[in-house]
PDB file with SEQRES, HELIX, SHEET and CRYST1 records, atoms N, CA, C and O in Angstrom:
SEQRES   1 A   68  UNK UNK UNK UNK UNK UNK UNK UNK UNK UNK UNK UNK UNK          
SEQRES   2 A   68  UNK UNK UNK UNK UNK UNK UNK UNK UNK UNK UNK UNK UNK          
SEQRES   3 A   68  UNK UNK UNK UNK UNK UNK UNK UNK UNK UNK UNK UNK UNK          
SEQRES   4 A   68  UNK UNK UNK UNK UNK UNK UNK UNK UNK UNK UNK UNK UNK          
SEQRES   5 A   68  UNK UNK UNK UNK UNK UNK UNK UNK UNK UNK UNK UNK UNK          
SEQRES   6 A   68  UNK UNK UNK                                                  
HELIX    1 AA1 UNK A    5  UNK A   38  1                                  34    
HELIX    2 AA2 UNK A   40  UNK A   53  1                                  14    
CRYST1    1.000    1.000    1.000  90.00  90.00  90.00 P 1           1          
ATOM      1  N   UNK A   1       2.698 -50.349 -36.182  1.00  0.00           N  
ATOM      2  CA  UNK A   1       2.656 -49.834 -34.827  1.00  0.00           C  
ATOM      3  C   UNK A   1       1.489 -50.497 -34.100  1.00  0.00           C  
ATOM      4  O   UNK A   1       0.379 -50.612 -34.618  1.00  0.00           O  
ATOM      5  N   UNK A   2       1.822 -50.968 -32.761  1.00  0.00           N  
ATOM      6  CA  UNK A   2       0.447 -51.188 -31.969  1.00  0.00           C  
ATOM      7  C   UNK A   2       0.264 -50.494 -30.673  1.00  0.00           C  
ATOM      8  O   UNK A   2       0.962 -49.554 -30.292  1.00  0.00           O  
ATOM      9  N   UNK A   3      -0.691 -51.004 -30.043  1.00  0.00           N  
ATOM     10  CA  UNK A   3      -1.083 -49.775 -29.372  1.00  0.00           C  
ATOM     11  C   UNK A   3      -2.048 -51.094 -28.241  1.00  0.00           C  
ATOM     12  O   UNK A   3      -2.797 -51.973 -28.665  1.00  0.00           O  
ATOM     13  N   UNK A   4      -1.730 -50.846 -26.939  1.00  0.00           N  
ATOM     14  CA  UNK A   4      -2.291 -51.574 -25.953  1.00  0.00           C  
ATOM     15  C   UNK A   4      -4.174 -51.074 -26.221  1.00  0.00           C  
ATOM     16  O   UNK A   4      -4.448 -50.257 -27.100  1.00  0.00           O  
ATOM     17  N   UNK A   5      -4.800 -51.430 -25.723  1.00  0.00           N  
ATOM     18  CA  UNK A   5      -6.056 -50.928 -25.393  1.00  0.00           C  
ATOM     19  C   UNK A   5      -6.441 -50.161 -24.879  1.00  0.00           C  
ATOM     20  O   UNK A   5      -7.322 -49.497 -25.427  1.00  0.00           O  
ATOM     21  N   UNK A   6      -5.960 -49.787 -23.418  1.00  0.00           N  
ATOM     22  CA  UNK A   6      -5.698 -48.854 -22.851  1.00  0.00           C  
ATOM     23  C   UNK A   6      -5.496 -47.680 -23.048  1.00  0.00           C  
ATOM     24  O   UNK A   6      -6.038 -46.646 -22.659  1.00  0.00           O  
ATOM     25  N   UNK A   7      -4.214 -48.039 -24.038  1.00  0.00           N  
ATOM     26  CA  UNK A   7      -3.319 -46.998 -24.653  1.00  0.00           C  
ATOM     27  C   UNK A   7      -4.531 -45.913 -25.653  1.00  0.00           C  
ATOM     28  O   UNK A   7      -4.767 -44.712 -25.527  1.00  0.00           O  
ATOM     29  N   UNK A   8      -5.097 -46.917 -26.611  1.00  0.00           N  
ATOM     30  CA  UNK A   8      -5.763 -46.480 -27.246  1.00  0.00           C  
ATOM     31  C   UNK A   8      -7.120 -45.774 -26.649  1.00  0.00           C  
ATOM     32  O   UNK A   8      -7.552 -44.708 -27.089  1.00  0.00           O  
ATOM     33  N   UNK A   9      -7.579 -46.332 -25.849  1.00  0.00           N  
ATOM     34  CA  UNK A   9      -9.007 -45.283 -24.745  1.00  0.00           C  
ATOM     35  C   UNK A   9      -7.791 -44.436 -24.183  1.00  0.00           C  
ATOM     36  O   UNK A   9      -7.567 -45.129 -23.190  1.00  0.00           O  
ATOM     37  N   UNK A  10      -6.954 -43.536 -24.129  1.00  0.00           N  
ATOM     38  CA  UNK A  10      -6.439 -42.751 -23.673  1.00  0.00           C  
ATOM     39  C   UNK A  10      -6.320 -41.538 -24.673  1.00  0.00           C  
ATOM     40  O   UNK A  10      -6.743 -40.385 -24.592  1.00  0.00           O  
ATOM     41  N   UNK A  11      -5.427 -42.353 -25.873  1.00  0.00           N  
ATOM     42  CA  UNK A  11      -5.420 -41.381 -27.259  1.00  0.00           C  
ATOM     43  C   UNK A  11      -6.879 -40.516 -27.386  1.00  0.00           C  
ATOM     44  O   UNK A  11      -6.921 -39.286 -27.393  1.00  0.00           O  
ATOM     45  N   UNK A  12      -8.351 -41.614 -27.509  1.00  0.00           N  
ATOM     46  CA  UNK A  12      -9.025 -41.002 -27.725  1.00  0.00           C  
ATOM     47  C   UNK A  12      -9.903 -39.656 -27.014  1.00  0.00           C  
ATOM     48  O   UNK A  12     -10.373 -38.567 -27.344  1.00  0.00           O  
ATOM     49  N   UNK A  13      -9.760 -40.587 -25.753  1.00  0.00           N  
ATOM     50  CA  UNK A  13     -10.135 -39.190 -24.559  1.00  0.00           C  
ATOM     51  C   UNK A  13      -9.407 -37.897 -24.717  1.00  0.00           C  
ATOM     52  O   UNK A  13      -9.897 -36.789 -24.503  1.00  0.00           O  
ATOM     53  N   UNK A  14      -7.720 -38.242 -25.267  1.00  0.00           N  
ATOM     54  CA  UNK A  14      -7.173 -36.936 -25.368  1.00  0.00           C  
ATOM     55  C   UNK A  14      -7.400 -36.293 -26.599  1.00  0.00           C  
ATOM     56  O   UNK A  14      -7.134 -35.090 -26.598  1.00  0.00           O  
ATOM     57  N   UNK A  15      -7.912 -36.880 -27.878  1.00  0.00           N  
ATOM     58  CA  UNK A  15      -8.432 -36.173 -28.522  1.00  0.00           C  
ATOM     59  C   UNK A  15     -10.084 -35.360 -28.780  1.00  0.00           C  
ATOM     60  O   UNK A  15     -10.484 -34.282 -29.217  1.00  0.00           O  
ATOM     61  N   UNK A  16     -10.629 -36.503 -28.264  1.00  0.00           N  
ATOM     62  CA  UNK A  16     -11.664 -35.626 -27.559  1.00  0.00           C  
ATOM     63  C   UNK A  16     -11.975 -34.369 -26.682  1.00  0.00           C  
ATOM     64  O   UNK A  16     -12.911 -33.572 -26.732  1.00  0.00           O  
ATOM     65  N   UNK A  17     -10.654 -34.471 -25.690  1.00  0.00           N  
ATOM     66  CA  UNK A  17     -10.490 -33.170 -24.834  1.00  0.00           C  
ATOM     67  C   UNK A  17      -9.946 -32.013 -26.239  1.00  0.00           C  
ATOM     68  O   UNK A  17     -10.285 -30.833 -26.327  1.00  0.00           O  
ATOM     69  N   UNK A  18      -9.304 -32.545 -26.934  1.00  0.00           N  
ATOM     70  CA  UNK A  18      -8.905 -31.164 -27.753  1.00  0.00           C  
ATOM     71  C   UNK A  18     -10.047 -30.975 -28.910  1.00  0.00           C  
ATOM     72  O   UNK A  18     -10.163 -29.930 -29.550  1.00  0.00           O  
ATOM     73  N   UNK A  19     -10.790 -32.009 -29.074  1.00  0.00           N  
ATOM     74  CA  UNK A  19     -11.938 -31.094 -29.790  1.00  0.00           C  
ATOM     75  C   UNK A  19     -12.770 -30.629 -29.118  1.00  0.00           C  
ATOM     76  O   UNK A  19     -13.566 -29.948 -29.766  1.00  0.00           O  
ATOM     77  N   UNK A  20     -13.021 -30.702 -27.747  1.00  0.00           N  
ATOM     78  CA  UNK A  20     -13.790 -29.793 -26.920  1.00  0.00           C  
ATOM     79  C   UNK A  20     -13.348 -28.492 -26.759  1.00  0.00           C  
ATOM     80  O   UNK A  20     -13.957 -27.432 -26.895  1.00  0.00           O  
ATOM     81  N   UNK A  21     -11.692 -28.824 -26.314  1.00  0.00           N  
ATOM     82  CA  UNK A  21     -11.468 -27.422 -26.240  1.00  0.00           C  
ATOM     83  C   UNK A  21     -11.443 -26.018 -27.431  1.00  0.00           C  
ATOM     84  O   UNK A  21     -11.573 -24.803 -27.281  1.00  0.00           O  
ATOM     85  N   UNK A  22     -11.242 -26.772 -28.452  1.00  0.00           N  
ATOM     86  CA  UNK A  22     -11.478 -25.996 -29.762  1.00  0.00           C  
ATOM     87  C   UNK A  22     -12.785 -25.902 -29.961  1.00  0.00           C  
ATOM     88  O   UNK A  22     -12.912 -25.061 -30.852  1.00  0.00           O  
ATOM     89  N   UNK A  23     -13.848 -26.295 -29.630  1.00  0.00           N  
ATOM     90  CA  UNK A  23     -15.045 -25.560 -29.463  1.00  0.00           C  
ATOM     91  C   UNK A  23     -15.473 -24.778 -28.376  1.00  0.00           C  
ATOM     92  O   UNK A  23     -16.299 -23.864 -28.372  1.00  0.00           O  
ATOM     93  N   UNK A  24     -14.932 -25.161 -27.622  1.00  0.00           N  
ATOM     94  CA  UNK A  24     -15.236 -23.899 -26.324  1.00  0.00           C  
ATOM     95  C   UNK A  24     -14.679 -22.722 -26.914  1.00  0.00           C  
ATOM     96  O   UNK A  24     -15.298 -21.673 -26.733  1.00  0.00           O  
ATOM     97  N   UNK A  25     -13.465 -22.695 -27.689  1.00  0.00           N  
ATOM     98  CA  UNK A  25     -12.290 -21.724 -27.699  1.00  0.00           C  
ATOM     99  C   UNK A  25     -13.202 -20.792 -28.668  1.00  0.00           C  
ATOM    100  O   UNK A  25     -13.314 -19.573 -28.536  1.00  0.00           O  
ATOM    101  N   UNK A  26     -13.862 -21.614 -29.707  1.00  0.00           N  
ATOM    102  CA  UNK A  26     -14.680 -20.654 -30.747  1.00  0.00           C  
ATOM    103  C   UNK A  26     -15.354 -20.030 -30.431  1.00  0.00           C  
ATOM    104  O   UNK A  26     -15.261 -18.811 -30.574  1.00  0.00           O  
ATOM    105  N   UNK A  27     -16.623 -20.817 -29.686  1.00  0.00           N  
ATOM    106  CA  UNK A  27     -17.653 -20.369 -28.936  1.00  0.00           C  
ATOM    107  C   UNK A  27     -17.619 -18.947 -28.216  1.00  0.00           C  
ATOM    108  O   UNK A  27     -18.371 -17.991 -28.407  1.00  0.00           O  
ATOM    109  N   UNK A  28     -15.904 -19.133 -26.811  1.00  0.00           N  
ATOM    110  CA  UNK A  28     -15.665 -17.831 -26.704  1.00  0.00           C  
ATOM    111  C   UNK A  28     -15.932 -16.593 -27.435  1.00  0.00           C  
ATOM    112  O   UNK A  28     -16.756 -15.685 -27.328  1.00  0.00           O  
ATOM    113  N   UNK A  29     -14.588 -16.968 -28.507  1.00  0.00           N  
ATOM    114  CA  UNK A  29     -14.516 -15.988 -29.871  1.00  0.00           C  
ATOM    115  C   UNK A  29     -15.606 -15.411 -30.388  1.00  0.00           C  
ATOM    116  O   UNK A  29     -15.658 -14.181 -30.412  1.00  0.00           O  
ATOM    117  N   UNK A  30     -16.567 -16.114 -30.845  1.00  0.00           N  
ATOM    118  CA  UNK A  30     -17.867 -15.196 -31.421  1.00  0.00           C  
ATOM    119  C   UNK A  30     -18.421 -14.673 -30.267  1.00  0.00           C  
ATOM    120  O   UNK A  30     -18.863 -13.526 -30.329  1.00  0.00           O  
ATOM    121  N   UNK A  31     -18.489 -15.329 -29.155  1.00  0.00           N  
ATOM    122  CA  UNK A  31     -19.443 -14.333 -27.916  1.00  0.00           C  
ATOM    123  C   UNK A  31     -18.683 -13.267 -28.022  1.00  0.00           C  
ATOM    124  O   UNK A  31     -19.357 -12.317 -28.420  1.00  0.00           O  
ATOM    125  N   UNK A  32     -17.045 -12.868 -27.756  1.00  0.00           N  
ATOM    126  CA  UNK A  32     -16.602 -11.632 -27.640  1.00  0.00           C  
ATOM    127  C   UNK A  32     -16.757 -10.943 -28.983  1.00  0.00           C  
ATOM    128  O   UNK A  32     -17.060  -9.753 -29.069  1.00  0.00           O  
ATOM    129  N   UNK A  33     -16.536 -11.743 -30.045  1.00  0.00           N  
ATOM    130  CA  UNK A  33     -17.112 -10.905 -31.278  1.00  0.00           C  
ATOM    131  C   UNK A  33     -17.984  -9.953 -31.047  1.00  0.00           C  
ATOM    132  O   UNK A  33     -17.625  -8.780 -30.945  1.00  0.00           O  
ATOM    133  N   UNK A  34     -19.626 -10.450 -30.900  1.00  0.00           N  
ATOM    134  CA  UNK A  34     -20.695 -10.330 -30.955  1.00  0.00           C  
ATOM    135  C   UNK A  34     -20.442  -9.083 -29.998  1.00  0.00           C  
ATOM    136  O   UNK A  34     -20.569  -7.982 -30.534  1.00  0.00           O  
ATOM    137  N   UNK A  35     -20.108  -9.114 -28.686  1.00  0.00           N  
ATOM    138  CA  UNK A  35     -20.016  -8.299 -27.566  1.00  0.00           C  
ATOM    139  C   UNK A  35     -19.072  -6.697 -28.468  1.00  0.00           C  
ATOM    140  O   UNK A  35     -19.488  -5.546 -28.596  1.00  0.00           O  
ATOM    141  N   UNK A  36     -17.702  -7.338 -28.940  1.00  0.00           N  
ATOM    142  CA  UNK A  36     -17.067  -6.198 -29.146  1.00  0.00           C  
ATOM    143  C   UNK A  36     -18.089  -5.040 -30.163  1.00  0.00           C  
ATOM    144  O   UNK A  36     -17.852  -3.833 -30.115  1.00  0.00           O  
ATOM    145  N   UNK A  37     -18.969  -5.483 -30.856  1.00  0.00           N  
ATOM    146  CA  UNK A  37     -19.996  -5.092 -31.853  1.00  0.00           C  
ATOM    147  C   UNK A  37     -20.529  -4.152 -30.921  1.00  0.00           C  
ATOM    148  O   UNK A  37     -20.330  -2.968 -31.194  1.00  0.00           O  
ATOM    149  N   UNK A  38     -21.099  -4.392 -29.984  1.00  0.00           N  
ATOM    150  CA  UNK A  38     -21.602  -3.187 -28.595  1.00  0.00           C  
ATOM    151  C   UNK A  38     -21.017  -2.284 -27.986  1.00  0.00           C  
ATOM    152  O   UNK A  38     -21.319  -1.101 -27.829  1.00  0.00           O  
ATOM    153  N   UNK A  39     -19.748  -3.159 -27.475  1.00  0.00           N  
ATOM    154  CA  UNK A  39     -18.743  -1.983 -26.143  1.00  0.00           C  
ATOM    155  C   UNK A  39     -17.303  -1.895 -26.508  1.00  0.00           C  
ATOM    156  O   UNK A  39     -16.667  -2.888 -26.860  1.00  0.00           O  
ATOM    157  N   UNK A  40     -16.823  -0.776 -26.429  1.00  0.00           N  
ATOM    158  CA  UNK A  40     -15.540  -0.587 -26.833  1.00  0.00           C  
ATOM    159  C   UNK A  40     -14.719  -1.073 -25.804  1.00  0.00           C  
ATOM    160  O   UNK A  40     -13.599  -1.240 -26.287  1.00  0.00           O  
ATOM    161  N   UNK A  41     -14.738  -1.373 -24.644  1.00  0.00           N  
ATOM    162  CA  UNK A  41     -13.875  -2.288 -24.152  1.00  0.00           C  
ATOM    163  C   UNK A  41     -14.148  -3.536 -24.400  1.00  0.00           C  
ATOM    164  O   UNK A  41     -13.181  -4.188 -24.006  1.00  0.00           O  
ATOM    165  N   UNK A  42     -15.126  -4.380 -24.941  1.00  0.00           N  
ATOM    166  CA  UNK A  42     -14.608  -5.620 -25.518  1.00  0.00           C  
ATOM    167  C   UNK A  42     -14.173  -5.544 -27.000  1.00  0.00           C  
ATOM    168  O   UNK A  42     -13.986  -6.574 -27.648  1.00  0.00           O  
ATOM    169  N   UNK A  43     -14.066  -4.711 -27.356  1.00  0.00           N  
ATOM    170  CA  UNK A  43     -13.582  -4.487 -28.980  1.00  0.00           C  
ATOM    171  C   UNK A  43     -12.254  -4.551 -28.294  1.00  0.00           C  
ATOM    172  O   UNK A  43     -11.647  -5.585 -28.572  1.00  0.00           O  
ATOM    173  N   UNK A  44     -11.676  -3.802 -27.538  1.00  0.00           N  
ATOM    174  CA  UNK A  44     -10.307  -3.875 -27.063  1.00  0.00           C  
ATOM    175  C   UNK A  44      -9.794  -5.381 -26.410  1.00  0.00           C  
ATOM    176  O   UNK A  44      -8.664  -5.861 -26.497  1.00  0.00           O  
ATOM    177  N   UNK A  45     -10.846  -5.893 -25.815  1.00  0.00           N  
ATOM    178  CA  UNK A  45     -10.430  -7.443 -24.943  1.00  0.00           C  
ATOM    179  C   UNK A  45     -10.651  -8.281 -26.243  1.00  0.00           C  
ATOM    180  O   UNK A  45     -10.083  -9.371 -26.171  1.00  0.00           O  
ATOM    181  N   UNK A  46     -11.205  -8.104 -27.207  1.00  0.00           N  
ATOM    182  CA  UNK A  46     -11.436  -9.348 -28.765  1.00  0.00           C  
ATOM    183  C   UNK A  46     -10.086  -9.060 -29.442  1.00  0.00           C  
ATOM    184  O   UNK A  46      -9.785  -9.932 -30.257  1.00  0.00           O  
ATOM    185  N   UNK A  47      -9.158  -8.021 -29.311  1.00  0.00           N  
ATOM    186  CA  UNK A  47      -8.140  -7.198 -30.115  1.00  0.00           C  
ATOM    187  C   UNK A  47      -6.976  -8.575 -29.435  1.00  0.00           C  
ATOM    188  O   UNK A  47      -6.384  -9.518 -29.959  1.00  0.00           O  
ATOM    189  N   UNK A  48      -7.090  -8.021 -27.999  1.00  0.00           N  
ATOM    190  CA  UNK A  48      -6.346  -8.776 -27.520  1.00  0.00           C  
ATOM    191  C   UNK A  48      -6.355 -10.464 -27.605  1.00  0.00           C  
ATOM    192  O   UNK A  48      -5.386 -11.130 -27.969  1.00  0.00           O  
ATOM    193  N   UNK A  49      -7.405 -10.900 -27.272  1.00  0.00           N  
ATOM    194  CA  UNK A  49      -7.679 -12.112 -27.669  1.00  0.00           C  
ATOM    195  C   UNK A  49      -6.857 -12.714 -28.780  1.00  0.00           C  
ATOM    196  O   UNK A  49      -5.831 -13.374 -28.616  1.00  0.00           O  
ATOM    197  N   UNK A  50      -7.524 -12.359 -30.131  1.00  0.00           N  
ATOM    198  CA  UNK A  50      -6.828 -12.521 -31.361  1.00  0.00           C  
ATOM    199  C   UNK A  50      -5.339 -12.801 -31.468  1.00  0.00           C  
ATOM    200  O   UNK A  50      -4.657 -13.677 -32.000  1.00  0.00           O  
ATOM    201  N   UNK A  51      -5.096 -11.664 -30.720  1.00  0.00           N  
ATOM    202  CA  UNK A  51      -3.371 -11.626 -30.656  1.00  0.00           C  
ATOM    203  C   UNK A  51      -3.160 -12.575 -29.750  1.00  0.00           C  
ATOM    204  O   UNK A  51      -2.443 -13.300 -30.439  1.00  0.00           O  
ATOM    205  N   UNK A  52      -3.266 -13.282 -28.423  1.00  0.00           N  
ATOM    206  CA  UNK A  52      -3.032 -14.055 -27.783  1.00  0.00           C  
ATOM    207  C   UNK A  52      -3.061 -15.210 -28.443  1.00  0.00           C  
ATOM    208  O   UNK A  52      -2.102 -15.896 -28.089  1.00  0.00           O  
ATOM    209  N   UNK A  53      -3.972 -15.941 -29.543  1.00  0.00           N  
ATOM    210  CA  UNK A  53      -4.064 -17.085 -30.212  1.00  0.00           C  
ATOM    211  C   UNK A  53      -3.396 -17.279 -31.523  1.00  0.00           C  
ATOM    212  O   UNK A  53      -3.284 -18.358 -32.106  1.00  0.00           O  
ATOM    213  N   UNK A  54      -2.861 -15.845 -32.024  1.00  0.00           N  
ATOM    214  CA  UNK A  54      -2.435 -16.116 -33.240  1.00  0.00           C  
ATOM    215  C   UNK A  54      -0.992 -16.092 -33.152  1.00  0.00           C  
ATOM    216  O   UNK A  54      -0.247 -15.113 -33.121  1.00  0.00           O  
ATOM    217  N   UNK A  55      -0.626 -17.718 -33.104  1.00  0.00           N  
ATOM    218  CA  UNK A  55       0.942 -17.631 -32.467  1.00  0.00           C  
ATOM    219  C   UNK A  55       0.672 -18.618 -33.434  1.00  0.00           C  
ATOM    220  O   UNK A  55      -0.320 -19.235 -33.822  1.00  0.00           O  
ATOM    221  N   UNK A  56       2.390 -18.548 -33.811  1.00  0.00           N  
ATOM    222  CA  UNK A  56       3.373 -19.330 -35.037  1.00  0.00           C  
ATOM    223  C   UNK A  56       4.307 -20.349 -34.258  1.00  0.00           C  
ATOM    224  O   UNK A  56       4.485 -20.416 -33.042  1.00  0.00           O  
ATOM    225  N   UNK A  57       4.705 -20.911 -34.989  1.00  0.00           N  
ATOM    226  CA  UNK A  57       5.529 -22.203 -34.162  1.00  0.00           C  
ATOM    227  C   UNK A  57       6.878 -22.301 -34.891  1.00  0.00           C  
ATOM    228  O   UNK A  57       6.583 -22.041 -36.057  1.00  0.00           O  
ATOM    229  N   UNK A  58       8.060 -22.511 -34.841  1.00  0.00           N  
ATOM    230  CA  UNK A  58       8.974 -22.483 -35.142  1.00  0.00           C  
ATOM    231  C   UNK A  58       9.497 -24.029 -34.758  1.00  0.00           C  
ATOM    232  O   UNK A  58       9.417 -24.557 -33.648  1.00  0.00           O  
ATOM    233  N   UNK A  59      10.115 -24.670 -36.113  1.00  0.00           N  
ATOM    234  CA  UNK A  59      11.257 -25.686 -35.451  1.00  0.00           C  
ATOM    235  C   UNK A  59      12.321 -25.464 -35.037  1.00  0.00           C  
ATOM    236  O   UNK A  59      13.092 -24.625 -35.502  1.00  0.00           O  
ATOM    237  N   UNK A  60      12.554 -26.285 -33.967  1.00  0.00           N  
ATOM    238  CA  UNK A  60      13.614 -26.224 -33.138  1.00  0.00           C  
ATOM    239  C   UNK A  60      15.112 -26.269 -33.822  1.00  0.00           C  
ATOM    240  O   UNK A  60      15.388 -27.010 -34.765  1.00  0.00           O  
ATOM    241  N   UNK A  61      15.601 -25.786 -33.491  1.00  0.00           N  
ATOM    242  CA  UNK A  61      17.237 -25.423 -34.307  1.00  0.00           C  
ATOM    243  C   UNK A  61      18.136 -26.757 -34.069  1.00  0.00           C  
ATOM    244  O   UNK A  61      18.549 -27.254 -33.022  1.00  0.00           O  
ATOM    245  N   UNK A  62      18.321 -27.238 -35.720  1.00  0.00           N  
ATOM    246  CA  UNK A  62      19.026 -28.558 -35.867  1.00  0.00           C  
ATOM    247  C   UNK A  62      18.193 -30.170 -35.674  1.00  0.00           C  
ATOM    248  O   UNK A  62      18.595 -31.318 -35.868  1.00  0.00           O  
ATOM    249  N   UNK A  63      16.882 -29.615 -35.208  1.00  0.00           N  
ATOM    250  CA  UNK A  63      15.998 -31.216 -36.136  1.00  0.00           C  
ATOM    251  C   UNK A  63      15.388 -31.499 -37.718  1.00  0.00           C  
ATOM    252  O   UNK A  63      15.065 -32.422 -38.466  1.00  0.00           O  
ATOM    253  N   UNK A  64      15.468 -30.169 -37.662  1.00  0.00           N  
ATOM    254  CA  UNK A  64      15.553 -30.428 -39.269  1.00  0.00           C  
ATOM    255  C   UNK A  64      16.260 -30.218 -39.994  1.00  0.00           C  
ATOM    256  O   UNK A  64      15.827 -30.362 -41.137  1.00  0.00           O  
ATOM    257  N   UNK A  65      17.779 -29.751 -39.875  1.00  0.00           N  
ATOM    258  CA  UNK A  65      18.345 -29.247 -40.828  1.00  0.00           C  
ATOM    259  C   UNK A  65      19.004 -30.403 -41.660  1.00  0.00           C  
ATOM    260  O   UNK A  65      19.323 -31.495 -41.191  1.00  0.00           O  
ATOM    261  N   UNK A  66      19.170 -29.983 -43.031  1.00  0.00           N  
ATOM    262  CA  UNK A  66      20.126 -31.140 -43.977  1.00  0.00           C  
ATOM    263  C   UNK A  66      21.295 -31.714 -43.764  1.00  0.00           C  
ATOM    264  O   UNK A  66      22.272 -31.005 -43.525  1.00  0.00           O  
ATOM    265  N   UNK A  67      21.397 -33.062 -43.811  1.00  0.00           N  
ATOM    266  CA  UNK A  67      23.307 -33.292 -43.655  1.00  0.00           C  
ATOM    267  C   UNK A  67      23.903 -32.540 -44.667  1.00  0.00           C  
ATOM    268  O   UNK A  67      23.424 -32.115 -45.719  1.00  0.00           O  
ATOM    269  N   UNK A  68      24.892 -32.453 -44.245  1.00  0.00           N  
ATOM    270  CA  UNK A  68      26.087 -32.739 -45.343  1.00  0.00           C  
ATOM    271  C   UNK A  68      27.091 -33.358 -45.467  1.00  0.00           C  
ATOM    272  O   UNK A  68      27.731 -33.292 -46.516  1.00  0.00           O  
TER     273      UNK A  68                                                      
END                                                                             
């Protein structure tokens, strides 16, 4: 596989943006941690949180399935 130059300073910026954003995303997380430890409405907004990020992914029906 090749990859223009361009191409490639693009890949990396976009992976860079997603390891930023996965540290911001943590960062969040323990601040509301830390917070829910104090006030029962952020114990309730960290509850929610959690649940907002902990999503599953499913393949799409018929790219993977076996011939026969």
């Amino acid at each position: 596989m090749t990859m223009t130059l361009g191409r490639l300073y693009d890949e990396a910026a976009l992976v860079k943006e997603r390891v930023n954003n996965q540290i911001i995303t943590e960062a969040q997380l323990l601040q509301t941690a830390v917070h829910s430890i104090l006030a029962k409405e952020a114990r309730t907004q960290f509850q929610k949180l959690l649940k907002q990020l902990n999503v599953t992914s499913n393949p799409r029906s018929g790219l993977f399935d076996k011939e026969e």
